[in-house]
N, C-alpha and C positions, 0 to 999 in steps of 0.2 A: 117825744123827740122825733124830729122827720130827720130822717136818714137821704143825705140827698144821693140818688143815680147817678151812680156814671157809667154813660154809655162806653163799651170800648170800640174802638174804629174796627171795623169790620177791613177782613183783609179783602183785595180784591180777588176773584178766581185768577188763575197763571195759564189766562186763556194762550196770552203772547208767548211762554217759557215751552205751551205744550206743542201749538203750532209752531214752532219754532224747531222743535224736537222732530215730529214730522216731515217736516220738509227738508230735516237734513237728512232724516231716515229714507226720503221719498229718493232726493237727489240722489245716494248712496244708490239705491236700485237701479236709480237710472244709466248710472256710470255702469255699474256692472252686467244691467243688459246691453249698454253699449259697447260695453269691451268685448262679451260674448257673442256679439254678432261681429267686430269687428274682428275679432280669431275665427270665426266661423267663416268669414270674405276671405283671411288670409291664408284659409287653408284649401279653398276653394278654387281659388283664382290661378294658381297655376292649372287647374283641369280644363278649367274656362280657354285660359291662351291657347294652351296647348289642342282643344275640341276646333276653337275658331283657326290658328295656323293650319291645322292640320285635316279639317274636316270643313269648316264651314269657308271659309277660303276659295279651297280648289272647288269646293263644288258651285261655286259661284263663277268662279273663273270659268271653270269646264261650259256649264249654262251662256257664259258670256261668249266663250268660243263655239256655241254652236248656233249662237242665234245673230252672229256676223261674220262677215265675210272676208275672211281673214288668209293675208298672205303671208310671205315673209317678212317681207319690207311692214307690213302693215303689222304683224307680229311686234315687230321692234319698237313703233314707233306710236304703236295703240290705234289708231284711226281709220279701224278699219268702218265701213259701211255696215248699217244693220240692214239685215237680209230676213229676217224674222223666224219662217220654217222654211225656208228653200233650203237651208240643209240637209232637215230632216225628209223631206221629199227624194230629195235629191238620194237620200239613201235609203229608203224603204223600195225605191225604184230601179234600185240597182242588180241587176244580175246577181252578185254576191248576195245580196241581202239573203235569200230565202236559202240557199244552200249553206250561209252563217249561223243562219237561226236555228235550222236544221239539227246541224251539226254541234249545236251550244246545248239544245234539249237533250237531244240522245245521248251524249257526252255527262251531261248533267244527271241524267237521271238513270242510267246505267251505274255510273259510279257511287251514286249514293245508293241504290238498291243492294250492291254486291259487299259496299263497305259495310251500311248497317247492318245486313245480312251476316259476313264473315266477322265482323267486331262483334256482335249480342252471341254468334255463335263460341267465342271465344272466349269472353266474358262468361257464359256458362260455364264453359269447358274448369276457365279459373279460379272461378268461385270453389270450385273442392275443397282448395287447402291441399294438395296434395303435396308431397315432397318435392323440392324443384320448381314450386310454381312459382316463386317470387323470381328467380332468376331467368325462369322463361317468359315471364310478364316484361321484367326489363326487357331481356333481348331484345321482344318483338316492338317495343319503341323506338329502337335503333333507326327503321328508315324515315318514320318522325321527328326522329334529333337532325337528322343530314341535312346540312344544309343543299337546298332543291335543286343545284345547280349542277351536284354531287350525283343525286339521284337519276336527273335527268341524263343526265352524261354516262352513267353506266349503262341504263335501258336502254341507250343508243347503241352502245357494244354489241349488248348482249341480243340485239334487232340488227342488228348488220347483217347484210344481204352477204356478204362473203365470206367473214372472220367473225359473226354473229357466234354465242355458244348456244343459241335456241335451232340454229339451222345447221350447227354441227352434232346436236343431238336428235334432228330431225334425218338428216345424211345417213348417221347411224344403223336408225329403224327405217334406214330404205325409203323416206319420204323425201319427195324432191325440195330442194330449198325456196323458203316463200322470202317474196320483197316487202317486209314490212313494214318496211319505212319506206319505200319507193314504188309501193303497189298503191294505187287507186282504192283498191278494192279494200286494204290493210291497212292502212294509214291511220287511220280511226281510230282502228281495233286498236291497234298499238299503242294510243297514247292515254287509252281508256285503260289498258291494263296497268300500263305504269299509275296512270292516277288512283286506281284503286291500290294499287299494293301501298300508295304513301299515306292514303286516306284511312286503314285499317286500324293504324295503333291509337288514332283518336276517339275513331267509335269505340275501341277497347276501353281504352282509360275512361270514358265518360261512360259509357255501360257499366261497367263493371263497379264505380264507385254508388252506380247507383242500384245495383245488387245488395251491397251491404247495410242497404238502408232498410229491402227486408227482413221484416222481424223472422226469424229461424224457428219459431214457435207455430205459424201459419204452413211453413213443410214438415214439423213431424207430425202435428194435426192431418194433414191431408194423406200422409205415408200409415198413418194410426185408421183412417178409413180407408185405405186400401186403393190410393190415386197412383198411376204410374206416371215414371217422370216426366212423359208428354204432359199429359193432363196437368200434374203439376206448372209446368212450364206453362199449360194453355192459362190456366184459371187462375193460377197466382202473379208466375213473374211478368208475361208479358202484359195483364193487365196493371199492375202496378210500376211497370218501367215504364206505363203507358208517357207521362212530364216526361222523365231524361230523355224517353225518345223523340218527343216532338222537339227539344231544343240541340238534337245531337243533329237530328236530318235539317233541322233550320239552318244550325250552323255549318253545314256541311254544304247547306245548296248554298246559303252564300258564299262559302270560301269554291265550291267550284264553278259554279256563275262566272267566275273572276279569273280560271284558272289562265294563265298566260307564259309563264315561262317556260313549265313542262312542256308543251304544247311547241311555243318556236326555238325550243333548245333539239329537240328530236325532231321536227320537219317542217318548220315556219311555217305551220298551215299547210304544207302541201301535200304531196305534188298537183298541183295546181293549186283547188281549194279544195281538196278531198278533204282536210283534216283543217280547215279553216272557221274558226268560233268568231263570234262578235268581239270577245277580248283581244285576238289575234289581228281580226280586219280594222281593226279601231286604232289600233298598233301600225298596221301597215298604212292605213289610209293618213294619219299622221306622222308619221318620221320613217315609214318605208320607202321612200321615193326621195327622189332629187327634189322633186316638187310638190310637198307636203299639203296636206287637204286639212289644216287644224279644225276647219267648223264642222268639213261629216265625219272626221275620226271624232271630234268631241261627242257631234251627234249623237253616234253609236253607241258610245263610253253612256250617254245618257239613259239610252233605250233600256241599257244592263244593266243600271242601277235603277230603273223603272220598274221594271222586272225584278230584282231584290227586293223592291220595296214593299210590290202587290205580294208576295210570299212570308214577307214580314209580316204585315196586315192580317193577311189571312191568318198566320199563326197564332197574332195576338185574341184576333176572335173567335176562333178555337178553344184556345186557354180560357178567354172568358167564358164561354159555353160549358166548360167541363168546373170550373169552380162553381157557377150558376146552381 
């Protein structure tokens, strides 16, 4: 007896069911990496406005004000002539110029010598733990909270050639009274001091948080062979604050590079230009006159952020050299 075959239909594979599967699975990533970049833009983009309003903007403007030739009228109405570096000429050739620049370096680098100096010295001092240190750590932030206008305005008192309390304590001990704010010779000094006394609680704060980073195991080590606290201080902590120090002095020379208010709240630059910086003359040569000079005060303003920027530079390949 023959038994007839039957074939049964073969099913097809569910090539269409799996790619089908796929491609909704594919699509579904796709949505979801495009929502996660689209939160990623949205949380971005106010830093973005906010960099270009506030950073990339003016520094274009400023650029645009120093490479034409701009009046008032011409201010107003945009049209002025491009002059290309005749501004910049025009201000490196200027009488002020070198007695400005002068007076921005030594200005500069005085006060950050005595700040970082007096802040890492205090920041040691801090670091004890001793009783009372938290409240004398606040205190000494105090002329860092005031706002500058505060500050400036008291060092103006307390430098008063008449009713000063620095030359009624100088009258005292039999020393004749100095013009410190109306001497040539002091003018300087004076506004160097004030700048350091504001500049001290920064370096503290940023010193001192960067103390606690060393480990406390490397000083009873070095106290267990018999290092005294110099030596300690040589071989452990100031190599290892070596980072917080280079970004304390960075950020110290740019914020004094820039110093301007302390500066013409206590003697506009003067008398004359005894105490006159590039921040000041850049100040004056644009809105100190009846007849404003916007493209070499921009100038200027340029030169000073020229200068920020080669110390930036420098910084950055420093750092790299030391991670190397």
């Amino acid at each position: 007896m023959t038994i007839a075959r039957v074939d049964r239909p073969q099913r097809a594979p569910a090539v269409s069911g799996t790619s089908g599967a796929g491609g909704t699975l594919g699509g579904l990533r796709r949505r979801q990496n495009r929502r996660s970049r689209l939160t990623a833009l949205a949380f971005v983009a106010p830093l973005v406005v906010y960099l270009i309003a506030f950073y990339v903007y003016p520094l274009y403007r400023n650029l645009d004000l120093s490479l034409h030739a701009y009046t008032v009228r011409s201010f107003v109405t945009g049209d002025a002539p491009f002059s290309g570096w005749e501004n910049f000429q025009k201000v490196l050739h200027d009488p002020t110029f070198g007695p400005a620049m002068r007076h921005t370096m030594v200005f500069t680098f005085v006060s950050i010598v005595f700040q970082y100096a007096i802040g890492l010295a205090l920041a040691v001092f801090f670091n004890r733990h001793f009783r009372l240190s938290g409240l004398l750590r606040a205190l000494f932030l105090i002329p860092w909270l005031l706002p500058l206008i505060v500050s400036a305005s008291t060092w103006s008192w307390m430098f008063n050639s008449e009713s000063g309390v620095v030359n009624y304590f100088l009258r005292f001990f039999g020393v004749d009274a100095v013009g410190w704010l109306t001497s040539p010779d002091w003018a300087l000094t004076s506004v160097i001091v004030a700048n350091i006394w504001i500049g001290i609680p920064f370096n503290l704060v940023i010193l001192y948080s960067g103390l606690q980073n060393i480990p406390a195991e490397l000083y009873e080590a070095a106290s267990l062979d018999g290092a005294s606290a110099w030596q300690q201080f040589r071989r452990i902590t100031f190599p290892l604050l070596r980072p917080v120090s280079a970004i304390t002095i960075l950020l110290g020379l740019v914020y004094t590079l820039k110093v301007f208010d302390l500066i013409w709240i206590m003697t506009k630059g003067g008398p004359g230009d005894a105490s006159s910086t590039l921040a000041t003359w850049s100040y004056q040569l644009g809105f100190g006159t009846l007849l404003p000079k916007f493209g070499p005060g921009a100038a200027v303003g340029n030169i000073l952020i020229l200068i920020a920027l080669v110390f930036g530079l420098l910084y950055v390949r420093v750092q790299r050299r030391q991670e190397a």
